[in-house]
TIKOL-519250 format. One record per residue (C-alpha): residue number from 1; x, y, z. Coordinates in Angstrom, 1 decimal. Layout:
residues N
n, X, Y, Z
NUM, X, Y, Z;
...
//
This chain:
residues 302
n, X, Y, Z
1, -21.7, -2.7, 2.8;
2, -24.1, -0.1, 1.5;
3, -22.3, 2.8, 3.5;
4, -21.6, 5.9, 1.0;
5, -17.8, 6.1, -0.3;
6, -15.6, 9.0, 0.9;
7, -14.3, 10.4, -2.1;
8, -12.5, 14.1, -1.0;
9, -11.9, 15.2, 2.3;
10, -12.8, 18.4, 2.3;
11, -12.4, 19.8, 5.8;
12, -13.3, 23.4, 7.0;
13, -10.0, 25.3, 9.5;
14, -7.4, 22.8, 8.0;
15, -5.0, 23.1, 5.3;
16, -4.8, 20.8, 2.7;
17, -1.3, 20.5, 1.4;
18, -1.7, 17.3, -0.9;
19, -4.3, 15.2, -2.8;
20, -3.2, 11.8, -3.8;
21, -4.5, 8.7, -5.9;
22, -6.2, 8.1, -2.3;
23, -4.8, 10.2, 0.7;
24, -5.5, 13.9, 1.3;
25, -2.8, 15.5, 3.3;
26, -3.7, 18.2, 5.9;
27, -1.3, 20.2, 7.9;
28, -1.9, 20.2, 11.6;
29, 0.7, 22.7, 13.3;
30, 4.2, 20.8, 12.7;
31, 2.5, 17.4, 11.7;
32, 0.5, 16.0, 8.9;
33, -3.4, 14.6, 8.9;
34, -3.6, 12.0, 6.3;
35, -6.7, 11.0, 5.3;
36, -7.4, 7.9, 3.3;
37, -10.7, 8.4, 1.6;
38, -12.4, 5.1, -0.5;
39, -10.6, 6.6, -3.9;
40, -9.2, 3.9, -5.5;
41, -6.4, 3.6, -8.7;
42, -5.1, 0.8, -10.6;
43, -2.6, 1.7, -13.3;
44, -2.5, 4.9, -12.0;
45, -5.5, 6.3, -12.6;
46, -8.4, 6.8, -10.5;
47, -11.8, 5.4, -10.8;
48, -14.6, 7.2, -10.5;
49, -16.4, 5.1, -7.8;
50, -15.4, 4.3, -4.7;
51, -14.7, 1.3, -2.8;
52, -17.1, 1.3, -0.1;
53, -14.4, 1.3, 4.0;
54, -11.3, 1.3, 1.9;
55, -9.6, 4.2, 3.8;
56, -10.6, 2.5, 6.8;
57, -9.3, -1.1, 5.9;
58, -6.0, 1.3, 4.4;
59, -6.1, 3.1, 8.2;
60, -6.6, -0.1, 10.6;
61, -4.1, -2.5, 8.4;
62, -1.5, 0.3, 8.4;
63, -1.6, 1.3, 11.6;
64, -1.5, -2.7, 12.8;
65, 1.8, -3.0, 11.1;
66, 3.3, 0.1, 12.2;
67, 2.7, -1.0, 16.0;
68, 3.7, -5.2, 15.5;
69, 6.7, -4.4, 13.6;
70, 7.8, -0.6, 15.4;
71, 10.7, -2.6, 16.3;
72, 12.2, -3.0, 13.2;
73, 12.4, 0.4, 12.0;
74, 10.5, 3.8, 13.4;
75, 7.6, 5.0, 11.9;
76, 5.9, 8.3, 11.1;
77, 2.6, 7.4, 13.2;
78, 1.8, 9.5, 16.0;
79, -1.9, 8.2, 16.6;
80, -5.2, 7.2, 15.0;
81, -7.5, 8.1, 17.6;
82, -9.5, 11.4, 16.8;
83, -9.9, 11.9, 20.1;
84, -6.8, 12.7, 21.0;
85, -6.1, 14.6, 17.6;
86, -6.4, 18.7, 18.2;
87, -9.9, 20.2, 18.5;
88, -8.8, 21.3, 14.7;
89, -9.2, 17.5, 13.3;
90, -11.9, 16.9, 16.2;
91, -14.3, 18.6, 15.2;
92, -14.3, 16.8, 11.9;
93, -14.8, 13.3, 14.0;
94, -18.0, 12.2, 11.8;
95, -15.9, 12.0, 8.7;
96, -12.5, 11.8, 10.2;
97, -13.2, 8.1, 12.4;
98, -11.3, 5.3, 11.7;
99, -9.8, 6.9, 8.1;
100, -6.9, 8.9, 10.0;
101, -3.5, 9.3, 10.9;
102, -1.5, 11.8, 12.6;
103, 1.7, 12.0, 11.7;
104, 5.3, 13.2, 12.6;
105, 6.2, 15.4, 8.7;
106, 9.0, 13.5, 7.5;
107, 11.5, 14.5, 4.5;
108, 10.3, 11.6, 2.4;
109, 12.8, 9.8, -0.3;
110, 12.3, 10.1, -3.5;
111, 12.0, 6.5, -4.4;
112, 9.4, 3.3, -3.7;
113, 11.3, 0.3, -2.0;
114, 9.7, -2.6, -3.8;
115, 10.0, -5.7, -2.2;
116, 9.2, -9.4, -3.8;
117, 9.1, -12.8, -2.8;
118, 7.2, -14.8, -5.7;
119, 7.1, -13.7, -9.3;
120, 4.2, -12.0, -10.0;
121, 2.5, -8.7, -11.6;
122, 5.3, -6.7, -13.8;
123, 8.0, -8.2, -12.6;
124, 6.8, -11.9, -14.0;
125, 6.0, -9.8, -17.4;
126, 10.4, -8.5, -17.0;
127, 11.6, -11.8, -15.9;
128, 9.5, -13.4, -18.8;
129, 11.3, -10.7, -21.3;
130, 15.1, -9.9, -20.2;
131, 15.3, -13.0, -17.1;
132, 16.2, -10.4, -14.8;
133, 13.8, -7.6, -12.5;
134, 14.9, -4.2, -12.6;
135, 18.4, -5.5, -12.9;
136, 18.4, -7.9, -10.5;
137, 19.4, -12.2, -11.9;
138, 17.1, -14.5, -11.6;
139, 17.4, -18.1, -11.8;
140, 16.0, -19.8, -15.5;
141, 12.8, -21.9, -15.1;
142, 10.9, -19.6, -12.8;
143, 6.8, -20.0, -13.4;
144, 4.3, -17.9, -12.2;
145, 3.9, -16.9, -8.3;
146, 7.4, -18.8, -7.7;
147, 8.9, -18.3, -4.3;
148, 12.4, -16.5, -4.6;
149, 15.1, -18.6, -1.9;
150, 15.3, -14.7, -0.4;
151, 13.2, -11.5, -1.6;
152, 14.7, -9.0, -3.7;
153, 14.3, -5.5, -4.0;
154, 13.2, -3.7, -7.8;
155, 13.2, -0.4, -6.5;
156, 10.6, 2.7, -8.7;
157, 10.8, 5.9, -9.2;
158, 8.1, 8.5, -7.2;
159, 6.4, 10.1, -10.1;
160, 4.4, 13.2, -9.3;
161, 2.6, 12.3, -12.9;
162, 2.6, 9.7, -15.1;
163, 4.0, 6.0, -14.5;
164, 6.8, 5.3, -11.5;
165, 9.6, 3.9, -13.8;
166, 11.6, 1.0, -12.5;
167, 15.1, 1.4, -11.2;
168, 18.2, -0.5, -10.6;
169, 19.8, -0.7, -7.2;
170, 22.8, 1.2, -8.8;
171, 20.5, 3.9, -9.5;
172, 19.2, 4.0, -6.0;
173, 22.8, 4.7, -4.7;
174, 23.4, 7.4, -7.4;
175, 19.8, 9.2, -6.1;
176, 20.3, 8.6, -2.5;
177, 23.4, 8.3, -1.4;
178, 25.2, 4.6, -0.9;
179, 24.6, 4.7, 2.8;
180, 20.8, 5.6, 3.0;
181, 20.1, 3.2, 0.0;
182, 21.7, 0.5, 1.8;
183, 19.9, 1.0, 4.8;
184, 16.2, 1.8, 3.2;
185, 17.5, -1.8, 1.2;
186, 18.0, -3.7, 4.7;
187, 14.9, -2.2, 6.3;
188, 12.5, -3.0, 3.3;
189, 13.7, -6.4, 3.3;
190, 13.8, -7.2, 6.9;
191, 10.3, -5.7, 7.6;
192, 9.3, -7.9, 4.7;
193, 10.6, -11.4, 5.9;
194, 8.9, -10.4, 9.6;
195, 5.6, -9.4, 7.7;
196, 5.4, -12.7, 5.7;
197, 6.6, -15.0, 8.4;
198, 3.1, -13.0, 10.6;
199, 0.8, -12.9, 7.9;
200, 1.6, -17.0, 6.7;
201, 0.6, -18.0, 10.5;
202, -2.6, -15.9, 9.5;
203, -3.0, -18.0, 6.3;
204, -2.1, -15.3, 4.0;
205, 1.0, -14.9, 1.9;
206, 2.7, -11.6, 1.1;
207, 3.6, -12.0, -2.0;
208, 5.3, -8.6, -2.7;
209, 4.7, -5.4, -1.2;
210, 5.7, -0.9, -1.8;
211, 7.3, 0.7, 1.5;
212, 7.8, 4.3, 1.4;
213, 10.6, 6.2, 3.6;
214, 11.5, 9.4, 4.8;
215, 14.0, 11.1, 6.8;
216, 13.2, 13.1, 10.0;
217, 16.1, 14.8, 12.0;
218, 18.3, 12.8, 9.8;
219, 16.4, 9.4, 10.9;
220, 15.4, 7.0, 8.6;
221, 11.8, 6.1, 9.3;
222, 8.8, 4.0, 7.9;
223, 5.8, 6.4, 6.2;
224, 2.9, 6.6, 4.4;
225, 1.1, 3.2, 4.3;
226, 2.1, -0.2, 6.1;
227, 1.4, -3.6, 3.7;
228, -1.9, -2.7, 2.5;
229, -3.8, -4.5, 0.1;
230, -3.4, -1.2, -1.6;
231, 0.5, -1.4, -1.7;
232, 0.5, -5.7, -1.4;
233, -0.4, -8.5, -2.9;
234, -1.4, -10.8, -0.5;
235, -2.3, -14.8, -1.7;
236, -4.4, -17.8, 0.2;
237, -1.5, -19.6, 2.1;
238, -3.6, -22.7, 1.4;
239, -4.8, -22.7, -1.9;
240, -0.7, -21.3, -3.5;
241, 0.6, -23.1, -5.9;
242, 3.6, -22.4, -8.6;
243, 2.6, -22.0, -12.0;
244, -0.6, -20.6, -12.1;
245, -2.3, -16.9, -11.2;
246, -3.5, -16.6, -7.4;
247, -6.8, -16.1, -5.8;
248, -6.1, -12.0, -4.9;
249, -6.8, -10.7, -1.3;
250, -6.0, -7.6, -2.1;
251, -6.7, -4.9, -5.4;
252, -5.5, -7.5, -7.7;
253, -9.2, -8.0, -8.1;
254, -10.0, -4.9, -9.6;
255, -7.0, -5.2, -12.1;
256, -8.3, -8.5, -12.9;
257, -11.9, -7.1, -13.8;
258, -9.9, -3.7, -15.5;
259, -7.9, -6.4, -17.9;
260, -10.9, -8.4, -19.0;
261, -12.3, -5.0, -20.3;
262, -11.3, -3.5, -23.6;
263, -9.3, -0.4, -22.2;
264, -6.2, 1.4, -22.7;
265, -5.1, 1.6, -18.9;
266, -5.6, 5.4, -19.6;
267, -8.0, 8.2, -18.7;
268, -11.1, 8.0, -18.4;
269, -11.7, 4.7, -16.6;
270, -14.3, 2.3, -17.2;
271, -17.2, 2.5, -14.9;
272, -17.4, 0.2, -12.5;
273, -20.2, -2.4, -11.9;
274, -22.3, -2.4, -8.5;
275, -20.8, -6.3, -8.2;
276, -17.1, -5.5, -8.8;
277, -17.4, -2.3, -6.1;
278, -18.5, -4.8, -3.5;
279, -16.6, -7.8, -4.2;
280, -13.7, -5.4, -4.0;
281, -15.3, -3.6, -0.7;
282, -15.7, -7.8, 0.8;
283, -12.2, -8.9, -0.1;
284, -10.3, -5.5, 1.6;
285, -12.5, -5.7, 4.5;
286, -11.7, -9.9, 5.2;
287, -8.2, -9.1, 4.5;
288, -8.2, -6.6, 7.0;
289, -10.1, -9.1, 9.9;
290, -7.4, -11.6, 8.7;
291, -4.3, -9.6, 9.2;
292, -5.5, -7.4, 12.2;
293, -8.1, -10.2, 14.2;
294, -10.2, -6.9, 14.6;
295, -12.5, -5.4, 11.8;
296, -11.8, -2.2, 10.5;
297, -15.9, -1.2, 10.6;
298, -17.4, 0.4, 13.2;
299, -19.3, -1.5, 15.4;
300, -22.9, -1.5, 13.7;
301, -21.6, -2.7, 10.9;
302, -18.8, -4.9, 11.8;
//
């Protein structure tokens, strides 16, 4: 996994309308190229190496889910093939392969659907606090990476800088509108029970996952990414147990390396070592065989 990390797509004839923690957004007449490049963030800020087929792993996973669960809820995603992308993103094929997706533009809402089903991350450090997750009751006596008896939903705020801040569901309703809440509520959750119940016959459990929607001719519809290991947290099926941390298939292990350093969680980041870039690199790539049954690598170095 020696291959050199994309870190900005910088691509001559299109217009770039959007750099994120890890996609670059072109426009492409009335849709949208987004590029996943190998950037990588944890607590919202960006490292300055990159994790060696991330946006590829971030490309194949999401484009997976969009097609097994288009059923459920539309989505955004108009193809992944570069060859059948205009002779604008074509010509761009030797950096474009396997890391993009054409989209339909969407209006998108301006809050993250959160969905858990153990207790984990921030919302085991709320429930260990206040015994409740962004307003929502839980039952006393929970431990570490408990199963909920259904998921719940701890909704965020979309911050342009800075820290999403947690929201109730209250304050969804207030933002959006009761209707649309309710039914960007019922489409995070019911994508989420379908991804867990696919994923568990896979061996992995998703333990708690970000979904992103937007509107489109007054259409809700599924955008962005689909249950990444950048958006997820994803757990051996086999090796779960309540009560104690989880072996991470996803970027919980750079957090895990990020909290055993002294650091503030602010920038600059830490460098990272050679070993922690490819251990990361390993795990995204065998999440993405697990999930998919295909490898997100071209085929000389699949």
């Amino acid at each position: 996994m020696a291959t050199t990390p994309l870190l900005d797509a910088s691509l001559d004839g299109l217009t770039r309308i959007s750099r994120g923690k890890v996609r670059d957004i072109f426009e492409v007449g009335d849709d949208l190229l987004l590029v996943a490049t190998d950037r990588i963030s944890a607590f919202d800020v960006v490292m300055n190496e990159g994790i060696p087929h991330k946006g590829r792993v971030l490309t194949h996973v999401s484009e997976h889910w969009f097609r097994e669960l288009a059923d459920l809820l539309p989505h955004h995603m108009l193809t992944t093939d570069v060859d059948a992308m205009p002779d604008a993103v074509r010509r761009h094929a030797d950096v474009l392969a396997g890391r993009s997706m054409l989209c339909r533009r969407a209006e998108p809402l301006p809050v993250e659907f959160v969905v858990r089903g153990y207790l984990a991350g921030s919302g085991l450090k709320e429930y260990r606090k206040v015994g409740s997750i962004c307003g929502v009751e839980l039952p006393p006596g929970l431990e570490e990476s408990s199963r909920f008896e259904t998921p719940i939903l701890t909704p965020t705020t979309k911050a342009a800088v800075g820290h999403d801040e947690p929201m109730t569901f209250a304050q969804v309703e207030e933002t959006l509108g009761a209707d649309l809440a309710r039914a960007a509520r019922d489409a995070a959750i019911r994508i989420f029970q379908e991804a867990h119940s696919r994923a568990a016959e896979k061996g992995l459990l998703l333990a708690d996952t970000k979904f992103e929607f937007g509107l489109i001719e007054g259409e809700l519809v599924w955008i962005d990414e689909a249950l990444t290991p950048d958006s997820s947290r994803y757990w051996s099926k086999e090796t779960w147990k309540a009560g104690e941390p989880q072996q991470p298939w996803d970027k919980q292990v750079l957090r895990n390396h990020l909290l055993s350093l002294d650091w503030n969680k602010q920038p600059p980041p830490p460098p990272l070592t050679d070993e922690i870039v490819r251990e990361t690199s390993r795990r995204y790539v065998e999440t993405a065989k697990i999930l998919t049954g295909t490898s997100p690598l071209p085929e000389n170095e699949a």
